[in-house]
N, C-alpha and C positions, 0 to 999 in steps of 0.2 A: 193583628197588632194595630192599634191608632196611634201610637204615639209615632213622628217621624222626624229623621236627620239628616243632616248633609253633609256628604264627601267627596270633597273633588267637585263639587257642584251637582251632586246628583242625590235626589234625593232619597233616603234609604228609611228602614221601618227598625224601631225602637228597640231593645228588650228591655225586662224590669231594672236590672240595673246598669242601662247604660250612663246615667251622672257616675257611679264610683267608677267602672270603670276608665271612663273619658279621665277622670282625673288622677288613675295609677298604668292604664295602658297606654299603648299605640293600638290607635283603633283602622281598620278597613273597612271593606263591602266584602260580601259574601254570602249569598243567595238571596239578594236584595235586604239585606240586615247590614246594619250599622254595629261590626264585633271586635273584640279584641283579639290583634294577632300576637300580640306578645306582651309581657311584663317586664321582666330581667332579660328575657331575652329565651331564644325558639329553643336552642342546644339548651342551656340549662334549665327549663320545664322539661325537657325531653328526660333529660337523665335524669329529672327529679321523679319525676313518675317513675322510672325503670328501678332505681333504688329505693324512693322513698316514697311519698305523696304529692299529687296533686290535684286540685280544684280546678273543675272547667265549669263555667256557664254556659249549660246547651241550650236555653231558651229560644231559641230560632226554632231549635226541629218543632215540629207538627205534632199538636197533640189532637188527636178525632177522638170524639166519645163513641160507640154503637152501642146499641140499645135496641128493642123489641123482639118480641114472638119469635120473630124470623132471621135474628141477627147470626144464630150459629149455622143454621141452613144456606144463610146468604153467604156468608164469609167460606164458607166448605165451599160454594161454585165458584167461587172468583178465585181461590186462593189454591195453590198448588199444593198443601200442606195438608197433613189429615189433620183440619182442627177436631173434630168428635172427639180424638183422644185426649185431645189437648186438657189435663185438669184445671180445677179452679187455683188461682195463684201462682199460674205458670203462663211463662212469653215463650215466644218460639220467634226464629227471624223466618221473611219469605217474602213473598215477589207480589207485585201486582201486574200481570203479564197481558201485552193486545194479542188480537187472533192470532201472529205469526209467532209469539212464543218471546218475543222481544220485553227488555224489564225497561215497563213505566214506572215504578221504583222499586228500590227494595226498603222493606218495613219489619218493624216490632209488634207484635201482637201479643197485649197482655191480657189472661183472660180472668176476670175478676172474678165472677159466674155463671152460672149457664144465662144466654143472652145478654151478656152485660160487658162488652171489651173495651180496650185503652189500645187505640193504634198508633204509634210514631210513625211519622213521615216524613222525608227531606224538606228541612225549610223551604225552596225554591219548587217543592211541588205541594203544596199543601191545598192550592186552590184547585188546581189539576186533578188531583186525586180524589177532593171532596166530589167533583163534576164527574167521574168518571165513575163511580163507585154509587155514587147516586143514576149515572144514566142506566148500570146495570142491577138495579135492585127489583128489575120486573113487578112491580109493587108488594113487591112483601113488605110486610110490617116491620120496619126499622126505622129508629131518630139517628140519623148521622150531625152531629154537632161540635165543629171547630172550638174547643176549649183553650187553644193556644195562648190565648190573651188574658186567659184569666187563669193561668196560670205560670208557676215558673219550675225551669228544671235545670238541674246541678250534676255532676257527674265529679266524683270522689272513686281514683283509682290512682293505682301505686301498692305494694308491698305492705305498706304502714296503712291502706285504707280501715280494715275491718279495726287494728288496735287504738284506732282516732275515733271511730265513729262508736265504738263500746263508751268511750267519754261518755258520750251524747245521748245515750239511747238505754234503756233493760232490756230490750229485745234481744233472744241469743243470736247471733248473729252467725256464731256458728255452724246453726239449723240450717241455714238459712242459701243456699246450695245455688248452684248455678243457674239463671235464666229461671228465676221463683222470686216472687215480690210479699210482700207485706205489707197493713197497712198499721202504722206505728208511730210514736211519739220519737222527737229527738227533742230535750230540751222544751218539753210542753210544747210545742209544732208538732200537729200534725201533717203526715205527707204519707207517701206513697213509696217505698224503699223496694228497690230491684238490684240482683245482683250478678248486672249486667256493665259494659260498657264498650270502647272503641277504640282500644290503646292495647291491646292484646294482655293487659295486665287484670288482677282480680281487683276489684273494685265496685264501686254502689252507685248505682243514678236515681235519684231525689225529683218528686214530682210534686210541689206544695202549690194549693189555692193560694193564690197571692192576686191580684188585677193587677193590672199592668197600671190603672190608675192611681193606687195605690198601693206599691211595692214594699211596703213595711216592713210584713213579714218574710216576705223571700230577704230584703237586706238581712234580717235578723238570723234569718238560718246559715247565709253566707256567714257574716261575722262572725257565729257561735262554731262554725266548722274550723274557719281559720285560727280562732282565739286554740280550738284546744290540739290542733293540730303544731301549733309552731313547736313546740320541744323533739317534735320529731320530724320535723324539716320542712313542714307542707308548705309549699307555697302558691299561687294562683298561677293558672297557664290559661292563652290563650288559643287563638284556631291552629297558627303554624305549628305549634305544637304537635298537637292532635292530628296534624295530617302528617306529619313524620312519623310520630307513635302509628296510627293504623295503618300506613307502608312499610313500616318495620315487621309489623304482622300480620301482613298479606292479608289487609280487610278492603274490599273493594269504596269508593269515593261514585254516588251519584255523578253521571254529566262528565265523568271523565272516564274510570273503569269499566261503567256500563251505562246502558242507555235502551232507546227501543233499537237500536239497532240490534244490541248481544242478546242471544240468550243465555237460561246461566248454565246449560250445559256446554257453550263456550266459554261464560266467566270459570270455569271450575268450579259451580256451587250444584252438581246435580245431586249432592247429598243433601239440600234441602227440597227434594221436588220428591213428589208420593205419586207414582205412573199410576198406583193401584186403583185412582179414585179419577173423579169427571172433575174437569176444572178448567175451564179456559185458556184456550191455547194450547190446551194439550195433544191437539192432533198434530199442529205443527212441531213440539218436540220429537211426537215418538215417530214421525216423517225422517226428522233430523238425526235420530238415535238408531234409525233402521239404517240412511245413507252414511251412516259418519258421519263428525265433528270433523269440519274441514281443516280451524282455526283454533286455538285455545289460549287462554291469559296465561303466563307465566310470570317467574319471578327471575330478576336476571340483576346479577351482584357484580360490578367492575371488577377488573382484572387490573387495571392501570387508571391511572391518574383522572379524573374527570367525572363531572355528576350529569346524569342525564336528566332530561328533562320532558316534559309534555309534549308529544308528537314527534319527537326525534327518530329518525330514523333507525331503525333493525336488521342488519347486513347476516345473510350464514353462507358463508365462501363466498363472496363480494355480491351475495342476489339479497336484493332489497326484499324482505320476507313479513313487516310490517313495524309499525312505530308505536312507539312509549306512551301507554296512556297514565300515567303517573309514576314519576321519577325523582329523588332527591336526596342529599349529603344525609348519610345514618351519622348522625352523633354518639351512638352507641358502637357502631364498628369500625366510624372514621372512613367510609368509604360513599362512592354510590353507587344506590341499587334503585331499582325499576320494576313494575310491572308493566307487560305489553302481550299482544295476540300475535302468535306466530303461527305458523304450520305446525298442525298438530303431529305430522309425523318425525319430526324433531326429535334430534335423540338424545343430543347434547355435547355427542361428541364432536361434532361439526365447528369451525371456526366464526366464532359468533362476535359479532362488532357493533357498537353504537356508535352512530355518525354526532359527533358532539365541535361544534365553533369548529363546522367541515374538516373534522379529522376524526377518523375511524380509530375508537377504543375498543379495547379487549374486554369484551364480559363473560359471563358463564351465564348457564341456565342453575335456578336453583329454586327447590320447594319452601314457600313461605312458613311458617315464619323467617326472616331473616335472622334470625338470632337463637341461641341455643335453649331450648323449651325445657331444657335442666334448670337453665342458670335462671332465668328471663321469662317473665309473662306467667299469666294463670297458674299454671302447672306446672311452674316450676318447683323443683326438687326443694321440699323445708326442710 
């Protein structure tokens, strides 16, 4: 990104529409981006997405292009996933892992066609991961290329997403199935439509050539989303949102859930990891998978009054057993809930406490989603 701002005195990096926003948000920092945390307000984007619709601008995350000869062969050794199976017009989530098995991020991989991918990556690592992925291409024939800035991305999720976005588009949308992209018209814009997102809801993330020099047509696709969504309540959300939404549904936060410290056979993601195949880091998982999982991320829901929060302490019969790597007030259950890394031999029946403004609250253990996958989220019951 070239464009840059200030918050608080520090200087932060642009998206395409940060002028609208600055003049209907409150805007922060966050991952050295200048974003909005809210509109109306965090609780009411929350339940707007959980019943109805809403619009996020995810233009910070990382857009990497790959490219050449060598780009499916390269991506097979660095990446824990069997990409070979992977088809054309399908993404898969998966890790970028160092020798000890620790996640340098986790990532989207969409795979356009054979040699040809769309990588998302955490805002706050996009440089990192360009340097790191470049140091291990042993020279194979690949163009790795930061398109971030020349482009912009939207994420359309809620209930009401697919019957807003039929407005807009002929594409059946129906077809159009989980973690599978397309490349299609909305309103004569072309983009790149995925139907994927971060809120544990079903929903669409939008990937339009826009320059960040000039944002035209991403305002344009913004507007046109908004305009036909309002009879069915959409409204614009910002970050806090989105990070209640994916704690609600037990989706892990770069830099706070995991890191290179975890692996994700302690985050709980070894359903995304393929032992069958070579791929770095992988001696140290199945090291890790022969000893046992010492540690594991859980989901832990109050029992009594109080919201945990980041690094707060983790009590099971008054032994400090570890702390909350992201914690906060569910607006949808009226409570708070947590995820953090305990002893994996944890059973649940154990008296389990969050040390919250030095007073020990009653939580439980409990498997994410936090909310009921009948009512609530993707798959929920129509």
């Amino acid at each position: 990104m070239q464009s840059l701002d200030v918050i608080a005195g520090t200087l932060l990096k642009r998206i395409h529409l940060n002028d609208l926003h600055t003049l209907h948000g409150t805007m922060g920092e966050f991952g050295g981006f200048s974003l909005p945390i809210f509109y109306q307000g965090i609780s009411e984007e929350h339940l707007a997405v959980r019943e109805r619709a809403g619009l996020f601008d995810i233009s910070h995350m990382g857009r990497l292009s790959l490219k050449g000869e060598d780009a499916t062969s390269f991506l097979d050794s660095i990446l824990p996933s069997d990409v070979d199976s992977c088809k054309d017009g399908k993404a898969f989530y998966s890790f970028l892992l160092n020798k000890g098995g620790g996640i340098l991020d986790d990532i989207v991989v969409m795979k356009k066609e054979k040699n040809d991918y769309i990588i998302v990556v955490n805002a706050s690592n996009i440089d990192k991961d360009s340097r790191w992925m470049m140091d291990h291409s042993r020279k194979r024939e690949i163009t790795l290329t930061d398109t971030s800035s020349r482009s912009a991305m939207f994420a359309l999720q809620g209930p009401k997403a697919q019957s807003i976005l039929e407005q807009l588009t002929s594409a059946n949308l129906s077809e159009l199935k989980r973690f599978e992209f397309i490349e299609t018209e909305v309103r004569g814009i072309t983009l790149l439509l995925s139907r994927t997102g971060y809120t544990g809801e079903d929903g669409f993330e939008m990937i339009i050539e826009s320059p960040i020099q000039d944002p035209k047509r991403a305002i344009d696709l913004w507007e046109k989303i908004m305009s036909a969504g309002k009879a069915e309540g959409l409204i614009p959300c910002g970050l806090g949102a989105r990070d209640t939404l994916r704690l609600e549904a037990g989706l892990c936060l770069y830099g706070s859930d995991i890191d290179e410290s975890v692996t994700p056979l302690e985050a709980d993601l070894s359903r995304f990891i393929c032992m069958e195949k070579q791929f770095l880091g992988k001696e140290s998982l199945s090291l890790q998978e022969e000893r046992g999982v010492k540690k594991m991320r859980r989901g832990l829901s109050m029992l009594s009054a109080g919201i945990p929060r980041h690094n707060h302490e983790i009590f099971i019969n008054n032994r400090l057993v570890g702390r909350v790597t992201s914690g906060t007030y569910s607006p949808l259950l009226k409570k708070g809930i947590a995820m953090g890394y305990i002893d994996n031999t944890t059973s649940g029946n154990e008296d389990i406490e969050i040390l919250i403004r030095d007073t020990k609250k009653a939580a439980e253990l409990v498997k994410p989603p936090f909310y009921d996958p009948k009512i609530y989220g993707a798959r929920r019951l129509r």
